[in-house]
C-alpha positions, 0 to 999 in steps of 0.5 A: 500343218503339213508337219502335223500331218507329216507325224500323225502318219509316221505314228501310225507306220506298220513295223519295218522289217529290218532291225538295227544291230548290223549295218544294213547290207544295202543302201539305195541312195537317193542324192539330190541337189534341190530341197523339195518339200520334206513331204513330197519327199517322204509320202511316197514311203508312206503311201506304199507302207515301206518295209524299210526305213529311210533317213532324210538329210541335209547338207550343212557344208558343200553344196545345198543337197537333200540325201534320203538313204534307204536301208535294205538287207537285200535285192529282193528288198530293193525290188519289193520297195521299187515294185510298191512305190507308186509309178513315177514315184522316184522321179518325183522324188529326185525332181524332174527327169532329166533336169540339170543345174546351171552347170549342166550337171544332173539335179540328183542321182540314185546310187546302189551300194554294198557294205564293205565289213571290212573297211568300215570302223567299228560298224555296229557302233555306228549302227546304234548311233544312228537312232540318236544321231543328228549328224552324218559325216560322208566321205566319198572316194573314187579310186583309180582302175584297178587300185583295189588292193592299194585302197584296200591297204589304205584303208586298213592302215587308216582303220589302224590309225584311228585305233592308235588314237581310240578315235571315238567317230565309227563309220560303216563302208559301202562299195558302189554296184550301180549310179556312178563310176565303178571305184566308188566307196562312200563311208557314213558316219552317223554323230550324235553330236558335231562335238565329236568332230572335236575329238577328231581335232584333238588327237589329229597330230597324233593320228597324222604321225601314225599316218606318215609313219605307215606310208598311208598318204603315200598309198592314197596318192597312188590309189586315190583320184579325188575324195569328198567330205560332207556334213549332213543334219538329220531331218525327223520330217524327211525321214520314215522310221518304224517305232522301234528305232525311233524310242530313243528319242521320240520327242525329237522322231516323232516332234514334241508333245503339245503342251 
């Protein structure tokens, strides 16, 4: 019932501003490490009427979290977003203020980020993948102080070698400006399909090769403290699109017609 509820007001959504030929310039991130209702997720974009999508995901490795990734093309979009929500909306969102897990850990957390262009990997490739998308895969670093330019050179050398291997995964890069530690940077990488993963393994002993020839793992031991790996499934019920990104597959969007 709830779904049914969920799609009959997705349908009837306003168009959202920003289109999907270029990675969006911001993203806010909302992580959190509990599984809400998809629902009380997503109806606080819908009773503001969002002018900007927002993707809803679930983690399928690591620990249990929901992700919703806000896409912006400004502060002034973020502003706009944070000005419409309802009070207390994004707590309700992210649970509880101040509720920890049994580690004594934060339950969520919001993080603001900036696209990197030049750190991503065929970015406006993955940007029209994510309308038929399933899958993300998330890397998450955290570098040293004041490692910049070495991860900068890391990075260049990585994007080198996945195109010595024509590595068919391109991902979008963003820097984050607030909601963590300063030398952040989260690379998102939108699949169609977990098969693709399989083409990564494939080519991987020639990609480690030119890795090692470029010295790439020795600037990631000097530049990088640690580095994190998620896979996430897109949830259509946790997500807000308009219907323009949602035409490419709106049976799996917008939930298959009744017979």
């Amino acid at each position: 019932m709830c779904r049914t509820l969920l799609l009959l007001t997705l349908a009837s959504f306003p168009a959202l501003s920003q289109g999907f030929t270029d990675p969006p310039t911001f993203i806010r991130l909302i992580r959190s490490w509990t599984r809400p209702a998809a629902a009380d997720l997503i109806r606080p974009y819908a009773d503001a009427k969002a002018q900007i999508p927002v993707l809803g995901l679930t983690s399928i490795s690591g620990l249990p979290e929901s992700w919703l990734v806000e896409m912006h093309d400004s502060f002034a979009s973020v502003e706009d977003l944070d000005q419409a929500l309802a009070p207390g909306a994004l707590a309700g969102i992210t649970g509880s203020p101040g509720a920890f897990d049994q580690d004594g850990y934060s339950s969520s957390r919001v993080l603001i980020a900036l696209h990197q262009p030049n750190y991503g990997y065929r970015a406006d490739q993955a940007v029209r993948n994510m309308p038929k998308s399933r899958y993300f895969h998330v890397s998450i670093y955290r570098i040293r102080p004041g490692a910049e330019s070495g991860f900068a050179e890391m990075v260049r050398l990585r994007r080198q070698g996945y195109d010595s291997i024509n590595l068919d995964r391109p991902e979008i890069a963003y820097r984050v400006m607030s909601g963590d530690t300063s030398g952040t940077y989260i690379f998102i990488s939108p699949l169609p399909s977990l098969r693709m993963m399989d083409n990564g393994l494939a080519k991987s002993p020639a990609y480690i090769e030119a890795m090692s020839e470029s010295g790439t793992r020795k600037i990631a031991a000097d530049t990088v403290l640690t580095r994190e790996n998620i896979l996430l499934r897109l949830q259509p019920a946790m997500s807000y699109v308009d219907d323009t990104f949602a035409e490419s597959d709106a049976p799996f969007w917008r939930g298959k017609p009744a017979r």
